[in-house]
C-alpha positions as CSV (number, residue, x, y, z in Angstrom):
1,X,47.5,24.4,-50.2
2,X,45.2,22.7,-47.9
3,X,46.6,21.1,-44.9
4,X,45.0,18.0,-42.7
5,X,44.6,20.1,-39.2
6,X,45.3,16.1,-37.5
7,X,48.8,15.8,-39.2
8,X,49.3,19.5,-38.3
9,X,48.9,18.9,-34.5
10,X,50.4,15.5,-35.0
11,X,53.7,17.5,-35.9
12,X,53.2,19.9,-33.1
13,X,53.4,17.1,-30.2
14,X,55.5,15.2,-32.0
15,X,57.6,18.3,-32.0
16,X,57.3,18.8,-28.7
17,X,58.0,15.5,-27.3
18,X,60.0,14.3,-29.8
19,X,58.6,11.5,-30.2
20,X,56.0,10.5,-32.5
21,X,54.7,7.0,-31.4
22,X,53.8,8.6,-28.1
23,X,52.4,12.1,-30.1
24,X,50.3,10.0,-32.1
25,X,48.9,7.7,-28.8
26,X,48.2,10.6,-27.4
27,X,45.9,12.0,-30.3
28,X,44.4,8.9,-30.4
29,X,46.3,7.1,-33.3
30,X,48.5,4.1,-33.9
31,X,51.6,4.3,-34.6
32,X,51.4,3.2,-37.7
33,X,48.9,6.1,-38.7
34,X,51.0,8.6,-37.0
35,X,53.8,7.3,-39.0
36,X,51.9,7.8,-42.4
37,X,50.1,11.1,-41.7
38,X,53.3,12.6,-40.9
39,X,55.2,11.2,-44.4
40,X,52.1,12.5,-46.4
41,X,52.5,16.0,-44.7
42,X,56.4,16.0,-45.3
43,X,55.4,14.8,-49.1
44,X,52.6,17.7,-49.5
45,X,54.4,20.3,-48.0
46,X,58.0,18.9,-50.3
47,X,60.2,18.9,-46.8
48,X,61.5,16.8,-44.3
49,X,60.3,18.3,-40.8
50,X,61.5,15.6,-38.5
51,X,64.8,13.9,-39.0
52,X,64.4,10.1,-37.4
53,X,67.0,7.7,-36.5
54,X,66.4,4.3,-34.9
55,X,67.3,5.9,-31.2
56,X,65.8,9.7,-31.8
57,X,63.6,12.0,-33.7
58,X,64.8,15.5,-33.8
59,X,63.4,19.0,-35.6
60,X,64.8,19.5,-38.8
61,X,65.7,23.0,-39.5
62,X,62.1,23.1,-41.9
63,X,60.7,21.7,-38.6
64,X,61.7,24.7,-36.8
65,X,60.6,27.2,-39.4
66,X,57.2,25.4,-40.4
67,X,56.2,24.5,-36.2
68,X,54.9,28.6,-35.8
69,X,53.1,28.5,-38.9
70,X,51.2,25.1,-37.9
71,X,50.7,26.1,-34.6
72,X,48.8,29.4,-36.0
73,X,47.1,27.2,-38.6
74,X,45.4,24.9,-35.7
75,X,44.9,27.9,-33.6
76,X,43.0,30.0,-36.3
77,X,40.7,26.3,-36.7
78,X,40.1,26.9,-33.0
79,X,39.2,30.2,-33.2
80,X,36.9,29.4,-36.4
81,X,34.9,26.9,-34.6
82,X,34.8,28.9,-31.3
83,X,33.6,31.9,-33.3
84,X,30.6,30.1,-34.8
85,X,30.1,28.0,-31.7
86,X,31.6,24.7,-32.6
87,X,34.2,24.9,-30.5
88,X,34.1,21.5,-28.2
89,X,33.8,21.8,-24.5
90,X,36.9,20.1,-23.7
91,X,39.9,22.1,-24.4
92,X,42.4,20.2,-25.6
93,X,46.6,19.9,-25.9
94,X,49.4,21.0,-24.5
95,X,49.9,24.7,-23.5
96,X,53.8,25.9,-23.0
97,X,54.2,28.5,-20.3
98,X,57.0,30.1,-19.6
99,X,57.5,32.7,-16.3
100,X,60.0,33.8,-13.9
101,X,60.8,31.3,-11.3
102,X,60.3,33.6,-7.8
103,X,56.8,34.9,-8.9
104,X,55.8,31.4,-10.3
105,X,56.7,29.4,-7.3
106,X,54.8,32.2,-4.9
107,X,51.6,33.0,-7.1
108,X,50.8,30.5,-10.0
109,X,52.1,27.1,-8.5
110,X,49.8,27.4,-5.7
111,X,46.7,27.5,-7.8
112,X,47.5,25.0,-10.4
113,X,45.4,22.3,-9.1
114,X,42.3,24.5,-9.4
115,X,42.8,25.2,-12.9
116,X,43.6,21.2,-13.9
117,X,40.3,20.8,-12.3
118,X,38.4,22.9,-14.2
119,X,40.4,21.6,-17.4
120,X,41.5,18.1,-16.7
121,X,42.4,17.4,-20.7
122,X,44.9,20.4,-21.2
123,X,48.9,19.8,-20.4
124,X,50.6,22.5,-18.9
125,X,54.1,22.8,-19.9
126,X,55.8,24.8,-17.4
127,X,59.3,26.7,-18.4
128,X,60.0,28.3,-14.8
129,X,63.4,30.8,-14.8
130,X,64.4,34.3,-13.7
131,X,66.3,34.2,-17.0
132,X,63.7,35.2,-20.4
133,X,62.9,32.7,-22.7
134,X,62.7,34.0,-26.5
135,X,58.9,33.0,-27.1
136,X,59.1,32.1,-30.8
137,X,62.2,30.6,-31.1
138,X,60.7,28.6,-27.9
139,X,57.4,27.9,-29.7
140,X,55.7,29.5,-25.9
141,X,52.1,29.8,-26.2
142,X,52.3,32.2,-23.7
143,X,54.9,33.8,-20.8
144,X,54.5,36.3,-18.2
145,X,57.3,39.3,-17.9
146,X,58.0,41.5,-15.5
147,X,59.4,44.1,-17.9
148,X,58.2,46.7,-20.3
149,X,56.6,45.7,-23.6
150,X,59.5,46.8,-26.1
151,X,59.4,43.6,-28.6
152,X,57.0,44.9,-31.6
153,X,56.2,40.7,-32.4
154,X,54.2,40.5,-29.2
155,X,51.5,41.5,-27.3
156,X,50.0,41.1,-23.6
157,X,47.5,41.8,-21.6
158,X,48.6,43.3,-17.9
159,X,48.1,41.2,-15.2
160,X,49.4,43.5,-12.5
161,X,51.6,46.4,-11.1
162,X,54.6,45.5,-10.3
163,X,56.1,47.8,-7.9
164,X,60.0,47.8,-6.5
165,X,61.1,49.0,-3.1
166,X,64.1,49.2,-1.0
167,X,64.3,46.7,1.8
168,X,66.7,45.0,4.7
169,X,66.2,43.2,7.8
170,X,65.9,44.5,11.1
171,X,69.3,42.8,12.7
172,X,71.1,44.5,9.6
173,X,70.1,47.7,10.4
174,X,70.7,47.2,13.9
175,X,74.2,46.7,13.0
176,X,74.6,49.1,10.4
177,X,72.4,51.6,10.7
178,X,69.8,52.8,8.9
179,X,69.3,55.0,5.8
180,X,68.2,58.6,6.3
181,X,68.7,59.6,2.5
182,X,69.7,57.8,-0.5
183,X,73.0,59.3,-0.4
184,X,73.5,57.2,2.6
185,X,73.5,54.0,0.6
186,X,77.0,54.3,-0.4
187,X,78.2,53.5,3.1
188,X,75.7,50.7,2.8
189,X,76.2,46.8,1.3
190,X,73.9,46.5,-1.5
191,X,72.5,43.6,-2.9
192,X,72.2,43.7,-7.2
193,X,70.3,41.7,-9.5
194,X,72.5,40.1,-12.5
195,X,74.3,43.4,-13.6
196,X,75.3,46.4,-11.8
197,X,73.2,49.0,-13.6
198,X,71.9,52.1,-11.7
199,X,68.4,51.6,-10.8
200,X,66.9,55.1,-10.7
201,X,64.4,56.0,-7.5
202,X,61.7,58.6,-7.3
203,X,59.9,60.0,-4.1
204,X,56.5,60.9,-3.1
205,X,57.2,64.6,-3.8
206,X,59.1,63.7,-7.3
207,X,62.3,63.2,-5.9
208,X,64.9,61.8,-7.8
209,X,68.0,59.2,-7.0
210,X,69.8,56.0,-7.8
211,X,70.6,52.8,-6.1
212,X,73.5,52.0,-7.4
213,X,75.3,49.2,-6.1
214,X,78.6,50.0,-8.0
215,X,79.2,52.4,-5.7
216,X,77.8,51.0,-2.5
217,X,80.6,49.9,0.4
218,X,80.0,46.6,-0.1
219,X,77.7,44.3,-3.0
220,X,76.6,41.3,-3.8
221,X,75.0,39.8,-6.9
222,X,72.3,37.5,-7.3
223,X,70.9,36.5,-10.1
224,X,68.5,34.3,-8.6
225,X,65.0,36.7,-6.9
226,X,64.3,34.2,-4.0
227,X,67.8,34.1,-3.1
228,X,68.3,37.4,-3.3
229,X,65.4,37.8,-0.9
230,X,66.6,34.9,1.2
231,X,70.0,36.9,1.4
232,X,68.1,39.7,2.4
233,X,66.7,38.1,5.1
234,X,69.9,36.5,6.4
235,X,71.3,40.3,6.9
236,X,73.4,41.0,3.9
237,X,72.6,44.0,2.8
238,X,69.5,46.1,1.7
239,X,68.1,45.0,-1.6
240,X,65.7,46.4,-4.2
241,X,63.2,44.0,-4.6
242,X,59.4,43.8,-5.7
243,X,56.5,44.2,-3.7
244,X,55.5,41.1,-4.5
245,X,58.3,39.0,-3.2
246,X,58.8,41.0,-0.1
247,X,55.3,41.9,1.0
248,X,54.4,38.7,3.4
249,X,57.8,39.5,4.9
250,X,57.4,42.9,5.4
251,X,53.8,42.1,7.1
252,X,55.7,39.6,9.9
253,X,58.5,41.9,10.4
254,X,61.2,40.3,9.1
255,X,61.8,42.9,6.4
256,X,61.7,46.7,6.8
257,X,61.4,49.1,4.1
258,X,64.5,51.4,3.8
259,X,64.0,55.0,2.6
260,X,59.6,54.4,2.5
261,X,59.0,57.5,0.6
262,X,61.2,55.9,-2.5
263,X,60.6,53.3,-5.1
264,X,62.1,52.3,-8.4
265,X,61.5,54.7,-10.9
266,X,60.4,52.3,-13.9
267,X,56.5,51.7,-14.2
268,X,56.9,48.0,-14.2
269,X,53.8,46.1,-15.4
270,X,53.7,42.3,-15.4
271,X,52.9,41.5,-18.5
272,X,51.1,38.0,-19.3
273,X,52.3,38.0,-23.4
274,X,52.4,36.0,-26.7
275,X,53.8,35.9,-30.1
276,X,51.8,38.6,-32.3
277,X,51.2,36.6,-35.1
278,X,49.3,33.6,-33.3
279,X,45.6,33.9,-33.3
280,X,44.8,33.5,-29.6
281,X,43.4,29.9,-29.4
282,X,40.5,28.8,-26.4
283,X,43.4,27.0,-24.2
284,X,45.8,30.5,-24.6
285,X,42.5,32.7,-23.4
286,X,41.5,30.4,-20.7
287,X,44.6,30.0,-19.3
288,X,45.2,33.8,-19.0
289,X,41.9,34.6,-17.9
290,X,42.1,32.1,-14.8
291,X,45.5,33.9,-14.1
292,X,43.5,37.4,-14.2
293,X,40.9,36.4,-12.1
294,X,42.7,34.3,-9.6
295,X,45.7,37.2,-9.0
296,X,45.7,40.1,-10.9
297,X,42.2,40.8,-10.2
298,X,43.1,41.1,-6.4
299,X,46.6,40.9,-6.4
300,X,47.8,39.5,-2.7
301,X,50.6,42.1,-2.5
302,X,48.8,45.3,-2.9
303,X,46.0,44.4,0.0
């Protein structure tokens, strides 16, 4: 079956916005053509993708299964073109990002304006939480993870190390005292992440231990990374944190490492990622290079 790539990325928007008056305007069609492109799709394809009611449009459950598959079908067009050439200069549509909140607000916000610049015609859709977003069932173009790549339905490409280290301020070890061993951080208040799981350490000579807030004197959770740092900073406790949330605070002074010859075990990668099966379309590519060469090339943390 052929498909009309223009009702196809009609459906996408429309999808998206849920509203298809406003898709169509923004493809450059009246709503009247909108209207018909998307009935003859619906007819061709023998399903109703968008339910609509005089006060909504909504995804049917087709909707949801079909969007993927015409999101791959406009992206493989892309690639087509770009292949032989023919892809236009202006890249086009809306690109849905999803990334954790602490590193987005630190690293990526920042340099947003330079990237609109260079590519004033593509949206940016912006999904910012410390809590993961499932990337197909959240039609993401692309997210950024700060864990290991498990999921056999995606891929990535690394954008950077992403190191963990033990930290506190300098009035709460003042108070408290600090850590000579990590045996000593049961007598210690310890901040944890979401759930209590052990978090093993190793040393520079291959030591091994555990932070493990279940069995700290005191502990708070967080499940938030730049209040976690924030309560950090305000003295309650030591924490176990990435380098790249700590590091400007380590450089004034208002953080101290705790126990500098250990880090968190895991060989955490941040992960810039996307849904297997899509063929990696011009505004997916661009977007991650930019992020490459504006921080993982030189990440900020590791100077």
């Amino acid at each position: 079956m052929g498909f009309d790539t223009d009702a196809l990325r009609l459906f996408v928007r429309a999808a998206e916005i849920l509203n298809i008056s406003a898709a169509g305007r923004a493809l450059g069609m009246a709503p009247a053509v909108s209207s018909a492109k998307l009935a003859k799709l619906e007819q061709n394809l023998g399903s109703e993708l968008l339910h609509r009611t005089t006060r909504k449009v909504s995804l049917s459950v087709e909707g949801v299964d079909f969007l993927p598959f015409a999101k791959e079908i406009i992206a493989q067009e892309e690639a087509a073109l770009a292949a032989l050439g023919k892809q236009a200069a202006t890249i086009r549509g809306t690109l849905r990002f999803a990334a954790p909140s602490s590193f987005a607000q630190l690293y990526i916000a920042p340099i947003l304006p330079k990237f609109l610049q260079q590519h004033p015609d593509l949206t940016l859709d912006l999904r910012l939480s410390d809590v993961q977003f499932d990337l197909i069932e959240g039609s993401y173009d692309l997210a950024l993870r700060n864990a290991p790549l498990v999921d056999t339905s995606l891929k990535g490409r690394k954008l950077a190390d992403d190191r963990r280290i033990l930290c506190a301020a300098p009035h709460y070890l003042d108070k408290f005292g600090t850590p000579k061993t990590p045996g000593d951080l049961t007598n210690h208040h310890l901040i944890a992440f979401q759930n209590r799981q052990p978090r093993p350490l190793t040393g520079l000579a291959g030591e091994t231990a555990v932070f493990d807030p279940a069995s700290a004197k005191g502990q708070l959770i967080i499940d938030d990374g730049q209040s976690q740092v924030r309560a950090t900073l305000a003295g309650a406790g030591i924490s176990l944190n990435a380098l790249w949330s700590v590091h400007d605070h380590l450089k004034s002074g208002q953080l101290k490492r705790v126990l500098s010859d250990f880090e968190a075990a895991e060989a955490n990668v941040l992960w810039l990622i996307y849904p297997k099966s899509n063929v990696l379309s011009p505004k997916v590519r661009v977007f991650m290079d930019f992020l490459i060469t504006e921080v993982g090339a030189r990440p900020p943390w590791e100077a």
